[in-house]
C-alpha positions as a printed Julia matrix, in Angstrom:
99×3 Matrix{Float64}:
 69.23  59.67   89.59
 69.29  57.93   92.77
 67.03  58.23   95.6
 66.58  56.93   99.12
 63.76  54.6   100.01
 62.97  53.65  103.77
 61.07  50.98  105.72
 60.46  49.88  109.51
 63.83  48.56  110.8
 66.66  50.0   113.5
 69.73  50.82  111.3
 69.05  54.47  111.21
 66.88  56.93  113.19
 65.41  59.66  110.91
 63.57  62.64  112.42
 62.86  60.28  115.53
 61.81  57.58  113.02
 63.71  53.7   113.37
 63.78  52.26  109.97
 66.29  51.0   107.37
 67.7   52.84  104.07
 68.28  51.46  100.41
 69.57  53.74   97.62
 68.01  52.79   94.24
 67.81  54.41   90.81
 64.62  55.99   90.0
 63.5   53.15   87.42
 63.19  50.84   90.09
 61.57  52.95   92.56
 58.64  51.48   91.67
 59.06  47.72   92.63
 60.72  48.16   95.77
 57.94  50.85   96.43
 55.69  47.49   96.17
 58.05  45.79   98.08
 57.28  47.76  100.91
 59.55  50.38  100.81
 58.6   54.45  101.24
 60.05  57.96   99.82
 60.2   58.99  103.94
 59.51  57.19  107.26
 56.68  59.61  107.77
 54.85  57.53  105.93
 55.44  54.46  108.42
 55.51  56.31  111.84
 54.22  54.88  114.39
 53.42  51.11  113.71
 54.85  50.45  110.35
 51.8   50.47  107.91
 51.63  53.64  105.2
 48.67  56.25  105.95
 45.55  55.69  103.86
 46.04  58.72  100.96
 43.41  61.35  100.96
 42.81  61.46   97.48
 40.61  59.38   95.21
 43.3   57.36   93.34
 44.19  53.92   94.14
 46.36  51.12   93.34
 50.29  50.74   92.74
 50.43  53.32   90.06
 48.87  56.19   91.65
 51.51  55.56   94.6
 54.61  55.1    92.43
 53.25  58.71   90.68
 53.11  60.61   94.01
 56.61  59.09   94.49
 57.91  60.42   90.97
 56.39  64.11   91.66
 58.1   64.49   94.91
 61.53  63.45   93.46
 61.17  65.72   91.04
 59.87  68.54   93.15
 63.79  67.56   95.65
 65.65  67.49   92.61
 64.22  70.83   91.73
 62.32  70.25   88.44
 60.0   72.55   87.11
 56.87  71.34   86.61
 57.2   68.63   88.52
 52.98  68.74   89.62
 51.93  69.36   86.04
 54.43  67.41   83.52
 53.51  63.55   82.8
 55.2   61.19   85.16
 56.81  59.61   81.93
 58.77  63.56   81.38
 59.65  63.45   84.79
 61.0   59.96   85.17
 63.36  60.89   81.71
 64.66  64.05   83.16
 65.75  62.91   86.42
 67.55  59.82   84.8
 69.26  62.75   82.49
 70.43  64.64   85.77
 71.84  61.08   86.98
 73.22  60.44   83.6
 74.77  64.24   83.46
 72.81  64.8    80.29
């Protein structure tokens, strides 16, 4: 499956927010997360730099997680808050793969 990722920039304006757009597949959602990349601009509004996350998880992992959950939650999955993020990750790559 392919997904949109979005950082600070001025090639598109989403919901009021400048930044730029990359389509990726969902396997590597997770390095160009680290890269500095985010699953919506909200998470950059305002001066660039991702809101600190309310919860008690940390670290690149936790992030790329959240990420997977709310990909699966667009695409529609069921079970998208309770399945592992290993289940989810194989059944969105099915629905890109038309399995």
């Amino acid at each position: 499956m392919a997904v949109q990722l979005y950082k600070p920039g001025n090639s598109h304006n989403i919901a009021g927010i400048d930044c730029d757009i990359i389509n990726c597949k969902v396997t590597s959602m997770g390095a160009l997360l680290k890269d500095g990349w985010y699953a919506h601009p909200s998470e950059f509004e305002g001066d660039g730099v991702a809101p600190e996350s309310d919860d008690d998880s940390s670290g690149d992992e936790a992030a790329s997680a959240k990420e997977i959950r709310a990909l699966a939650k667009e695409a529609g999955l069921e079970g998208h808050e309770t399945k592992r993020v290993k289940t989810l990750i194989k059944e969105l790559e099915d629905l890109t793969n038309g399995d």
